[in-house]
C-alpha angles and dihedrals in degrees: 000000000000091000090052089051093058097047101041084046101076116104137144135241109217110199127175129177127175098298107006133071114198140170135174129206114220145164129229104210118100089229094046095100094048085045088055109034101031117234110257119230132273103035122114112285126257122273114250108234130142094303101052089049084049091049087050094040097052081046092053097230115133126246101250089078097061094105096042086051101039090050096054091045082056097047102030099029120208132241136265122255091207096202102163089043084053090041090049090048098049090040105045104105093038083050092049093045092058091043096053085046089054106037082042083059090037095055095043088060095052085050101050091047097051 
């Protein structure tokens, strides 16, 4: 369902040139961005399409809601969860721990072939 979707669609993008080494964190589903980052009020409200009705349907709340709902998200907003800015957080010692590893190794190997 549309939850599944969110959480099984988080992956990451290495990507290393010559001295750089990058990654992003993404996620693949088309709501991720308004999940994490929470839709401000006022604007028009959301369509309702398959994931909306799997959203409502995972909630239990019938469909016959969808406008009511819909409508309040547009003119209220919702917040956003903020799952990577909590991940990172909770993470930050353990990532720069692997990237000083890594970069450590990296920059052994340039010196050994100079």
């Amino acid at each position: 369902g549309a939850s599944q979707e969110f959480f099984k669609g988080w992956t990451y993008q290495p990507d290393s040139g010559a001295l750089s080494v990058t990654g992003r964190v993404v996620n693949t589903a088309g709501y991720a961005a308004v999940v994490e980052r929470g839709r401000g009020a006022g604007k028009p409200m959301p369509p309702h399409n398959s994931a909306f009705e799997e959203w409502l349907n995972f909630k239990g709340i019938p469909l016959e809601a969808s406008y009511v709902i819909r409508r309040s998200i547009g003119r209220d907003g919702i917040p956003g969860l903020h799952i990577l800015d909590a991940l990172v957080d909770q993470h930050r010692e353990a990532v720069f721990v692997i990237l000083e590893r890594y970069l450590g190794d990296a920059i052994d190997r340039v010196w050994r072939a100079a």
